[in-house]
Steps between C-alpha positions, in 0.01 A plus 500: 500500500352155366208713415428748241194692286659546236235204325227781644637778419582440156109383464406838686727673238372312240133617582601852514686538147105337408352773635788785418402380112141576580592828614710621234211353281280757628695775558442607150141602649582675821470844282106350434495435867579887577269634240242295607563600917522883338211476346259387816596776668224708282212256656518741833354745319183323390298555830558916413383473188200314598450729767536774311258368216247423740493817664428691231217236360333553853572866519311534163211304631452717814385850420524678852876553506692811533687574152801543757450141650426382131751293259510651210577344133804761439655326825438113392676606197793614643553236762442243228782672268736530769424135568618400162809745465637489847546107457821365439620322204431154631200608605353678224321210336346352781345838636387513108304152515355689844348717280344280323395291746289746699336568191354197438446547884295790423353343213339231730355753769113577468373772297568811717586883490906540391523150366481598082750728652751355710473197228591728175783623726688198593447381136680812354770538762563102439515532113717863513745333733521179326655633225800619706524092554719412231765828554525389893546120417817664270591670806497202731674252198760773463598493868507150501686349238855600636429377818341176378810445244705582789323214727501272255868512448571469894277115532699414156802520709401415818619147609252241676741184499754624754688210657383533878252626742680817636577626128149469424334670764808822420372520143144491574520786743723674243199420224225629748666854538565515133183416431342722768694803333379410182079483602566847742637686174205351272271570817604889483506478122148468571449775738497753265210711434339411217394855345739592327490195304082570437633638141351455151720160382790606241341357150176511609367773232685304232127390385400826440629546205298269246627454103348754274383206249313284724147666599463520891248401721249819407541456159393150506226564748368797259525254189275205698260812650463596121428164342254363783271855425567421125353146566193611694392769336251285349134431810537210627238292697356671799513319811092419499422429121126470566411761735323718293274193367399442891430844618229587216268569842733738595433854415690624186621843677680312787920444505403156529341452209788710261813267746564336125474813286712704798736195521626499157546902511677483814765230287496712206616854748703223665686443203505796389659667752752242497583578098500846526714535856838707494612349838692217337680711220580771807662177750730365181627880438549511899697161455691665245592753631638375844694240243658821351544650863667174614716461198630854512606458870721198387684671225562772741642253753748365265671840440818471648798737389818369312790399775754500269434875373658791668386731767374757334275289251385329800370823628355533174310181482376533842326847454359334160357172639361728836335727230339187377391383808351863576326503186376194506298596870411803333319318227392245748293782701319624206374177320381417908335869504362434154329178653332633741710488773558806745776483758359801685201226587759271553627689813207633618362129549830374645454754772179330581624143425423276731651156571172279474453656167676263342566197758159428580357489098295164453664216369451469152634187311294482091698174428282301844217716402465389181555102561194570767308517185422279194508645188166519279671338153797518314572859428378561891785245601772599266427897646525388838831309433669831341411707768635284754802499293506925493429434902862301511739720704271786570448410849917489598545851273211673727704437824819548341400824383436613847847382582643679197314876623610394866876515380446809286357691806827358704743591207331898469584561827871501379488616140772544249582846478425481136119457563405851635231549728232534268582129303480336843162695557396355191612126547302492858190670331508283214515164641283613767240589270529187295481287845172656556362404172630205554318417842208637312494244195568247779211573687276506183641176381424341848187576443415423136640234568270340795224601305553329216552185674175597684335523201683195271348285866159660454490383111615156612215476698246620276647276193359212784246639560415482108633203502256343778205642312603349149332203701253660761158315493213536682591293828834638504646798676749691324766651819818690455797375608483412842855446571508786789164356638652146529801655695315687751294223529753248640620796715122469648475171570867493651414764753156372600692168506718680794168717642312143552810307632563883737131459622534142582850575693259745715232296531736204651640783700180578667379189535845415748433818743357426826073592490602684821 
């Protein structure tokens, strides 16, 4: 009996309530802990993906296969959308950055057959899924917060200075179970599927809507396009001043004797053109009158009928405000029909729709397209800014349009009664028409734009090239650029680097067999 641990024990017990303070420290961030474990669960799918992006690169490279034995584009779309909308709530964002990841994976690989492709497709399934990002991080905050609140009240009133050994290690197995409960419900909080929550975010058309005083982006883009034709309408220099004094030996009936004479008619037709064109007066009345569109929808939304009014008034002002609404569709129809738009073509494409029509269009950004360029001089600059501005927004509306026709073709297969058979004919045909039109400007505006930054590179280099002659003499030799040739040069010398050093390997090999 003389001796005793209690000198030990209350050190070992001491060391513990250290280290039970540590723990309720970081229990605050075991729900971080489970998101994070949730969301590594996605990784096991990255070999199937690559698998199944590989496949179809090689498969597009090899020409003698069956069309039975053959991927096809139709299927890579399908497994890649089922990827993304058979994850799980925790796991929606990191199959998302997937996505993007195999992209720039794609990006990197060698110029090939299917890689323009496969590349524009990752890009637009990324981009239409990301917007979905912000509606399934709601989701996941939503779920959370009660059982966060109710974890953070449980380590406010747990206790970590209990008087002995035995009463410590009770309310630490106690804590653990809680605490356990509390990461299993978050962890099946998380197991949800995520598709239902892959919904337009509430709010998120509030910006449609612009103030009827303040010109928009078209309007401002018009009034720049209009001064900056104003401005030039005058001939300006020609890019070689004195090439008609140097080609007096050249004969008077060839183009390259007239290049000054054609140059400045070209400018003046340029110009012209520009003045005269209706395009920009037809895209502000367009702007218009989706402004009217989008304003009528909202008055119509805030119809509601009088509560405190009695039945049969009710009645009354739910007929009138249905009218309204049918009217208003009615009307709707005809302006679209009086546009141009047919929603008999409408549903004859949308029979024939496929879905790489509209996932695999080439990425188009104007904004990076135009700061890949330097503008000429002031008015060239101050243009370029605006239509980045106009550019602003353009690129999340395309995508969420797609969305928005996606959950108009879910809601017509369940109308309201009210609709009738040959409205719902009409919504489908409509926005199917005005979806192809829309893939079609897309397409056109891909290419415009390339070509104008093909051409804005091509009048960079010939402003050097001018530029290089201002002081050509007679021992000089006047080049163009020869950025490209410098590159491709130091890929020479780095692989006959490695073919000499290859050669020498050999050599040394040889020279160690036996003569034998």
């Amino acid at each position: 009996r003389s001796v005793s641990l209690r000198q030990q024990l209350d050190a070992v017990s001491q060391l513990i309530i250290q280290w039970r303070k540590l723990e309720l420290n970081c229990w605050s961030n075991s729900l971080n802990v489970v998101m994070k474990r949730h969301m590594e669960k996605s990784t096991k799918h990255w070999f199937s993906i690559y698998q199944l992006i590989e496949k179809y690169l090689q498969e597009q490279r090899e020409e003698n296969l069956q069309e039975a034995e053959q991927m096809t584009l139709p299927a890579v779309i399908t497994t890649l959308k089922n990827f993304i909308e058979g994850a799980t709530l925790g796991e929606f964002h990191c199959r998302l950055s997937m996505l993007l990841a195999f992209h720039c994976h794609v990006l990197a690989v060698l110029e090939q057959e299917g890689k323009d492709v496969m590349c524009s497709l990752l890009w637009n399934l990324y981009n239409y899924y990301k917007q979905f990002s912000e509606s399934v991080q709601a989701k996941i905050t939503e779920l959370r917060h009660p059982i966060e609140k109710e974890l953070k009240d449980f380590v406010k009133i747990s206790r970590w200075n209990d008087a002995s050994f035995w009463s410590i290690k009770q309310s630490v197995e106690k804590t653990h179970r809680t605490l356990f409960k509390f990461m299993k419900k978050f962890e099946a909080a998380l197991n949800n599927p995520c598709y239902p929550a892959l919904t337009e975010k509430e709010g998120g058309g509030s910006s449609d809507s612009a103030d009827q005083q303040t010109p928009t982006k078209v309007e401002k883009l018009n009034c720049v396009l209009r001064k900056v034709a104003s401005e030039k309408c005058h001939v300006t220099q020609i890019i070689f001043p004195d090439f008609g004094k140097e080609s007096a030996s050249v004969e008077g009936s060839s183009l390259q004797s007239r290049l000054p004479a054609l140059s400045k008619r070209m400018r003046k037709m340029c110009l012209k053109l520009m003045t005269t064109n209706p395009l920009p007066s037809f895209v502000e009345s367009l702007d218009q009158f989706t402004g009217g569109v989008i304003t009528a929808v909202q008055d119509l939304q805030s119809l509601a009928v009088d509560q405190t009014a009695d039945k049969d008034k009710q009645r009354s002002e739910v007929k009138h405000i249905l009218m309204q609404k049918q009217r208003a569709l009615a009307d709707l129809f005809k302006n679209l029909t009086e546009i141009g738009l047919s929603y008999r073509k409408g549903l004859a494409w949308s029979k024939t729709e496929a879905p790489q029509d509209t996932l695999c269009l080439h990425p188009l950004d104007v904004k990076t397209a135009v700061n890949m360029v330097d503008g000429n001089d002031e008015l060239d600059n101050m243009l370029l800014a605006e239509v980045s501005t106009a550019w602003e927004g353009c690129q999340k509306f395309f995508y969420q349009s797609l969305a928005r026709r996606a959950a108009l073709q879910a809601a017509m297969h369940t109308p309201a009664k009210e609709l009738g058979l040959g409205n719902v004919e009409r919504c489908r045909g409509f926005t199917a028409h005005l979806l192809k039109l829309l893939i079609n400007q897309r397409q056109c505006l891909t290419g415009i734009t390339e070509q104008w930054v093909s051409l804005r590179h091509l009048i960079k280099s010939l402003d050097e090239i001018q530029k290089r002659l201002a002081g050509f003499k007679d021992h000089d030799v006047a080049l163009p650029p020869q950025d490209g040739v410098k590159l491709w040069m130091a890929q020479l010398r780095t692989l006959s680097m490695k073919f000499i050093i290859a050669l020498e390997q050999l050599l040394w090999f040889l020279q160690c067999c036996p003569k034998d």
